[in-house]
MMTF fields as JSON, N, C-alpha, C and O atoms, coordinates in Angstrom:
{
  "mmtfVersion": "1.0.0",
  "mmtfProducer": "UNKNOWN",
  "numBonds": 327,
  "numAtoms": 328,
  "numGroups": 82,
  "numChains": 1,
  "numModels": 1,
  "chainsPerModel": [1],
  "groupsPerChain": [82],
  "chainIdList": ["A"],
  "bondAtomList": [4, 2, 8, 6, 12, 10, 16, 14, 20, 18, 24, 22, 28, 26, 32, 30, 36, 34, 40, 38, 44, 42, 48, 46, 52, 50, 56, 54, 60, 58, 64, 62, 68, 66, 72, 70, 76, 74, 80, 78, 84, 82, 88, 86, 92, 90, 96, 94, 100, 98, 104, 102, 108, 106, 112, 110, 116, 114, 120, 118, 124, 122, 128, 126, 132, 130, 136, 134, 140, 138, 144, 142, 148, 146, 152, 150, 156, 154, 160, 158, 164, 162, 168, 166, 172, 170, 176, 174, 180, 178, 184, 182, 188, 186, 192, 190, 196, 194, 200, 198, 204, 202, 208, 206, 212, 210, 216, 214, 220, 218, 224, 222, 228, 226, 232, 230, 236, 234, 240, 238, 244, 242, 248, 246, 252, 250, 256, 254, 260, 258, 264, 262, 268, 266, 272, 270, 276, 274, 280, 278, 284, 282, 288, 286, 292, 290, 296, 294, 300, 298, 304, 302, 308, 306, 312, 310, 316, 314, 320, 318, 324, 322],
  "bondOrderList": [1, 1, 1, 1, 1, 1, 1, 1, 1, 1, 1, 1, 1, 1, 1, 1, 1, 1, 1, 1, 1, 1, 1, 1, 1, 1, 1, 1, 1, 1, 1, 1, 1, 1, 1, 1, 1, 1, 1, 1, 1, 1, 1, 1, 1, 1, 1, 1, 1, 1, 1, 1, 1, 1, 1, 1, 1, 1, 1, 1, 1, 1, 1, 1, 1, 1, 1, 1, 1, 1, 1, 1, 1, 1, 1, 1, 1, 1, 1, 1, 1],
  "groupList": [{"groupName": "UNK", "atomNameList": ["N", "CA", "C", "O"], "elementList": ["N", "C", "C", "O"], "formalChargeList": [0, 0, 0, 0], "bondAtomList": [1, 0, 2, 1, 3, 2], "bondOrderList": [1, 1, 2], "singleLetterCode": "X", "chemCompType": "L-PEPTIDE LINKING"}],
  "groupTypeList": [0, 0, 0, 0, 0, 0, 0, 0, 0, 0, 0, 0, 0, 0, 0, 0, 0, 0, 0, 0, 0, 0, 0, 0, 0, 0, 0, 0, 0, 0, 0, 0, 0, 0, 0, 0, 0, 0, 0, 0, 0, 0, 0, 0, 0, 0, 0, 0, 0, 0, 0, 0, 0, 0, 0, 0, 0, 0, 0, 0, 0, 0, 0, 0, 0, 0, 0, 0, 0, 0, 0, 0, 0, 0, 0, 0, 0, 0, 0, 0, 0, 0],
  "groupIdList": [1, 2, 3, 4, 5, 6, 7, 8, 9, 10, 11, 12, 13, 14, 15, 16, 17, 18, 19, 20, 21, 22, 23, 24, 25, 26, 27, 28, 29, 30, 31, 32, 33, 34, 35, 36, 37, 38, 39, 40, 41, 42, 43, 44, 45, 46, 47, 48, 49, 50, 51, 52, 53, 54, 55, 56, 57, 58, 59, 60, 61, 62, 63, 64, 65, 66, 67, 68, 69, 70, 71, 72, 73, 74, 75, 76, 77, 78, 79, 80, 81, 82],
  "secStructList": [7, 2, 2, 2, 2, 2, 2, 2, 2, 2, 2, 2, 2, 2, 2, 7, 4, 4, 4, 6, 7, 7, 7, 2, 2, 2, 2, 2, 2, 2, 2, 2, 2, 2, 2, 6, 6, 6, 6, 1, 7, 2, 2, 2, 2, 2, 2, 2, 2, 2, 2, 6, 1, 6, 6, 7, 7, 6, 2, 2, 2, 2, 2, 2, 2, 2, 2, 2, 2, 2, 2, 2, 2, 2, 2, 2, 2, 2, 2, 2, 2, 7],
  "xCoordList": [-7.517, -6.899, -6.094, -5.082, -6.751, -5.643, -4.661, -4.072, -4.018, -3.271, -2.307, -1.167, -2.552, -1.794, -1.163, -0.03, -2.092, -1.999, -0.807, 0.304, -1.203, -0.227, 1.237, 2.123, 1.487, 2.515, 3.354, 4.583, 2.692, 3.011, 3.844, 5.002, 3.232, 3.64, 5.004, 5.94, 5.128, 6.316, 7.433, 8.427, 7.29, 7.914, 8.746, 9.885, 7.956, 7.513, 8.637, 9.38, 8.631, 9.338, 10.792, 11.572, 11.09, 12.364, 12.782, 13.966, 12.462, 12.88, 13.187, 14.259, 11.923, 11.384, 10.639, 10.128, 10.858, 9.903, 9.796, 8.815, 11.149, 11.371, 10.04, 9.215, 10.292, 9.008, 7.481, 6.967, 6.98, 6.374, 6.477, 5.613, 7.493, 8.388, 8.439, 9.306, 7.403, 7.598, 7.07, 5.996, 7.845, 6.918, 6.588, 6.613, 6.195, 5.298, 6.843, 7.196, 7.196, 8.621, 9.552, 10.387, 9.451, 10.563, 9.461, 9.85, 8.287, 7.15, 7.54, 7.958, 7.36, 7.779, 8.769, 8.778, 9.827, 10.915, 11.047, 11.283, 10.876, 10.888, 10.179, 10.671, 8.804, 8.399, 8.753, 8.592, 9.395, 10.077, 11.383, 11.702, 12.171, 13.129, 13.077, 14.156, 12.11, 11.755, 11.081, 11.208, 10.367, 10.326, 11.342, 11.575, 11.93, 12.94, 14.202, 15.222, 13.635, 14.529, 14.241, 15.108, 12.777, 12.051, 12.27, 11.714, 13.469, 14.12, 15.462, 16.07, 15.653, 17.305, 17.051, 15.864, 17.506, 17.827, 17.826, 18.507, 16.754, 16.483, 17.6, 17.609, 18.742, 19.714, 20.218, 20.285, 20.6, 20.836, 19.811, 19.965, 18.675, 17.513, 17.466, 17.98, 17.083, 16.749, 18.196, 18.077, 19.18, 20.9, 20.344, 20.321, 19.813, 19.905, 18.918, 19.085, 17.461, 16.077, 16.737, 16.645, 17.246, 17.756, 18.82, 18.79, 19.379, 20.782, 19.475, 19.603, 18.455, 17.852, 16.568, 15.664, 16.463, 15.378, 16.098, 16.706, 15.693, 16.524, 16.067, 15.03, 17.05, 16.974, 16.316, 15.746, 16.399, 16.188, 17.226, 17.95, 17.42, 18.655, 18.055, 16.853, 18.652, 18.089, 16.991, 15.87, 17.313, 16.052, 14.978, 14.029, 14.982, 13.885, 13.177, 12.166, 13.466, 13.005, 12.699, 11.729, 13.135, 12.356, 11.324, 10.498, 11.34, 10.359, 9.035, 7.964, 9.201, 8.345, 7.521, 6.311, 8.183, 7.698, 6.755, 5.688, 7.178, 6.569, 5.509, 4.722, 5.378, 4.053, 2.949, 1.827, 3.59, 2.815, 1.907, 0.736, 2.718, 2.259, 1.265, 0.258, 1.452, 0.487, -1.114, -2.171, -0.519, -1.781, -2.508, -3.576, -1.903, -2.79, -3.352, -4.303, -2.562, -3.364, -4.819, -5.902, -4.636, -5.745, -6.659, -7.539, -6.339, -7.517, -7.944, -9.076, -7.799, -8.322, -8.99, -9.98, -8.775, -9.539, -10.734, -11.901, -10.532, -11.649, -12.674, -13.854, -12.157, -13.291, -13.819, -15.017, -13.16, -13.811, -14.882, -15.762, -14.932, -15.796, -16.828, -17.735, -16.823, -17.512, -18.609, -19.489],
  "yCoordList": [-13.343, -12.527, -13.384, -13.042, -14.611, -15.28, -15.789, -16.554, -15.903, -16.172, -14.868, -15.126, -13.615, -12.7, -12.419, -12.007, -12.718, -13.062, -13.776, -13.361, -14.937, -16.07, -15.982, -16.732, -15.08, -14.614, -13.529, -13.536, -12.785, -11.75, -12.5, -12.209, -13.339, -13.898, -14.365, -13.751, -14.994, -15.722, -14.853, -14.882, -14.018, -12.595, -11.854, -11.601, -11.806, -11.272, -11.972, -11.335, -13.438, -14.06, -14.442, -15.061, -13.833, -13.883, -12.76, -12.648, -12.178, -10.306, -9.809, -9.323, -10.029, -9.497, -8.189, -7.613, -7.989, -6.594, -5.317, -4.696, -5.298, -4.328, -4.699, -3.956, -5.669, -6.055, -4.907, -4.483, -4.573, -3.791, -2.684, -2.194, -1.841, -0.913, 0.235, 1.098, 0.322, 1.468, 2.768, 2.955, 3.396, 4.606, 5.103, 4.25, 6.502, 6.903, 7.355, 7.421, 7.506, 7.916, 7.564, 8.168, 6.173, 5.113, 4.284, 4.053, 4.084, 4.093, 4.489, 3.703, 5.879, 6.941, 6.921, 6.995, 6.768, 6.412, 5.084, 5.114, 4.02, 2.817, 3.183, 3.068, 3.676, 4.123, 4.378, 3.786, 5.549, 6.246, 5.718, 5.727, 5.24, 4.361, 2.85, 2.256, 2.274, 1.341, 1.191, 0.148, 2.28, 2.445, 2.215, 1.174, 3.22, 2.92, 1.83, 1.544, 1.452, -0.016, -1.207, -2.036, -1.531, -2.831, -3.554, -4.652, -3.106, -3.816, -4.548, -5.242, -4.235, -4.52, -6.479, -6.67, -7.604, -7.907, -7.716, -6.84, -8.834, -8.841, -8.655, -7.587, -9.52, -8.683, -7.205, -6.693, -6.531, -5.24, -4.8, -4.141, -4.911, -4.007, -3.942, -2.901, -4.607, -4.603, -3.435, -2.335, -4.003, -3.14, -2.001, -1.503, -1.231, -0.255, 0.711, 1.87, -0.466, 0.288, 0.589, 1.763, -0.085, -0.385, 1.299, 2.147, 1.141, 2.397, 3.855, 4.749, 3.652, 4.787, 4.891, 5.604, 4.032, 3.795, 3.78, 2.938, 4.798, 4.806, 3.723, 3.124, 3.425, 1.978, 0.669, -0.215, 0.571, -0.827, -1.051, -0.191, -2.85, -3.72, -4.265, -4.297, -5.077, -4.875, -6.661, -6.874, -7.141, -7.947, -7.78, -8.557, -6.748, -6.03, -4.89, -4.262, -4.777, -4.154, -4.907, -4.46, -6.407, -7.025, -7.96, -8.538, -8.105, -8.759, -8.083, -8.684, -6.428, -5.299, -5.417, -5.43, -5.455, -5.429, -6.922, -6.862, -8.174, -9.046, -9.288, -10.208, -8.49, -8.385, -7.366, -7.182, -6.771, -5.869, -6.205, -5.837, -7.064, -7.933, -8.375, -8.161, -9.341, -9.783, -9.706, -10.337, -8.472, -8.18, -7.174, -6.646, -6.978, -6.128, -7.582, -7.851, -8.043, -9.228, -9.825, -9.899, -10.122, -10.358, -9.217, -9.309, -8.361, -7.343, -7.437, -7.853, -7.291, -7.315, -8.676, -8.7, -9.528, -11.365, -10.675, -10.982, -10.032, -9.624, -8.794, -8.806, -7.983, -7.004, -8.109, -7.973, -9.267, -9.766, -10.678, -10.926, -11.23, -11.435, -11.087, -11.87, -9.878, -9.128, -8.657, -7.842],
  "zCoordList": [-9.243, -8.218, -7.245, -6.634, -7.211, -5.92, -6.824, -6.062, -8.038, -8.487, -8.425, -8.039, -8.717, -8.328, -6.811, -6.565, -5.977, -4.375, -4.193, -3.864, -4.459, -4.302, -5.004, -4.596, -6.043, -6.738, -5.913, -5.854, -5.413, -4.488, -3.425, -3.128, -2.975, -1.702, -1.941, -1.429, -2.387, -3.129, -3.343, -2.617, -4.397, -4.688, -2.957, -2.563, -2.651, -1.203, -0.238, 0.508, -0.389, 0.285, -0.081, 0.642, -1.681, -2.065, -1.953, -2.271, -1.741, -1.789, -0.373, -0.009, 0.49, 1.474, 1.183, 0.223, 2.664, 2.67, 1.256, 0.846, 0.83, 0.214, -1.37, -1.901, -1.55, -2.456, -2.361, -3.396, -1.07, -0.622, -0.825, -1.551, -0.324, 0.041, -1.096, -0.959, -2.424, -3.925, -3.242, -2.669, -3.401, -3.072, -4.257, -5.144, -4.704, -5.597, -6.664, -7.842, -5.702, -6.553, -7.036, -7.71, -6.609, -7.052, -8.639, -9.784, -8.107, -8.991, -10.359, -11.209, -10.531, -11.269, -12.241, -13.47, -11.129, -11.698, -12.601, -13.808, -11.909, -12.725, -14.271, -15.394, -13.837, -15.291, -16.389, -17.457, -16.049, -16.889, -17.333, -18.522, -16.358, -16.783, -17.473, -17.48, -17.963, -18.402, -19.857, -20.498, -20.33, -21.698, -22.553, -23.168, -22.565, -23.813, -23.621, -24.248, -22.565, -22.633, -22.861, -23.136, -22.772, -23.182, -23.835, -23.812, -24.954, -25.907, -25.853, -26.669, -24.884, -24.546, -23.827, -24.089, -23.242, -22.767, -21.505, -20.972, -20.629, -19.321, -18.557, -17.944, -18.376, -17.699, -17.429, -16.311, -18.761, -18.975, -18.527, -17.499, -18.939, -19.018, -17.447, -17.037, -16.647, -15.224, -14.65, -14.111, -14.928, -14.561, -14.64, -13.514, -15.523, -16.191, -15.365, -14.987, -15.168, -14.67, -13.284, -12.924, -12.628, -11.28, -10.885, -9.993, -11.729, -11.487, -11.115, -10.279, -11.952, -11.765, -11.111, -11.547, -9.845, -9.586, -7.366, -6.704, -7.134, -5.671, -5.164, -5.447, -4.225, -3.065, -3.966, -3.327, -5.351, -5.645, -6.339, -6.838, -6.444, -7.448, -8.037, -7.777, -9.293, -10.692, -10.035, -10.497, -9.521, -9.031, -8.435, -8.54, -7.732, -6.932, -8.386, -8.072, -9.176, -10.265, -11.021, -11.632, -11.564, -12.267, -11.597, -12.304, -10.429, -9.707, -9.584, -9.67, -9.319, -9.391, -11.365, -11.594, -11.998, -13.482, -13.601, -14.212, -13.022, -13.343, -12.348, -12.568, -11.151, -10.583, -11.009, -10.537, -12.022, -12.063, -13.486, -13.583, -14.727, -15.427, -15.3, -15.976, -14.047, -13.663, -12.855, -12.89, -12.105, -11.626, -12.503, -12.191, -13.514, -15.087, -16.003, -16.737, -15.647, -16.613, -15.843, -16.423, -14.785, -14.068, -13.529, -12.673, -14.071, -13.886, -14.81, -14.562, -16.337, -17.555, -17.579, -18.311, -17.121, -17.256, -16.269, -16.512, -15.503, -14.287, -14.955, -14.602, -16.044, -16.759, -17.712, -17.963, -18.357, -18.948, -18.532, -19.357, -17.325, -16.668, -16.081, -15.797, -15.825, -15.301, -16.463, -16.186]
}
């Protein structure tokens, strides 16, 4: 978990606030907009999630995907521990 912490922070500090800032609906959105693109090329792919995802740019959307990576990955190391 403090490796996810400490990732955040970072994230956090290249972004700013907006890093914070998902609401349930932008959430949502990313979701849904991110499936059938998983295949494409990180550049595009982020362009793409971004156009349809209100008030974020395609860095604030892939920064959002790779925290979220991560703090699923370290939850699952956490069940395995547990």
């Amino acid at each position: 978990m403090r490796r996810a912490q400490a990732c955040a922070g970072v994230m956090h500090n290249l972004l700013g606030p907006s890093l914070r800032a998902w609401s349930a609906r932008q959430e949502k959105q990313f979701r849904k907009a991110l499936g059938p693109l998983l295949g494409l090329p990180p550049k595009e792919r982020w362009r793409l999630v971004a156009e349809k995802v209100e008030g974020k740019d395609h860095r604030e959307c892939a920064a959002h995907y790779k925290l979220q990576q991560i703090l699923e990955r370290e939850a699952a190391e956490g069940k395995k521990d547990a």
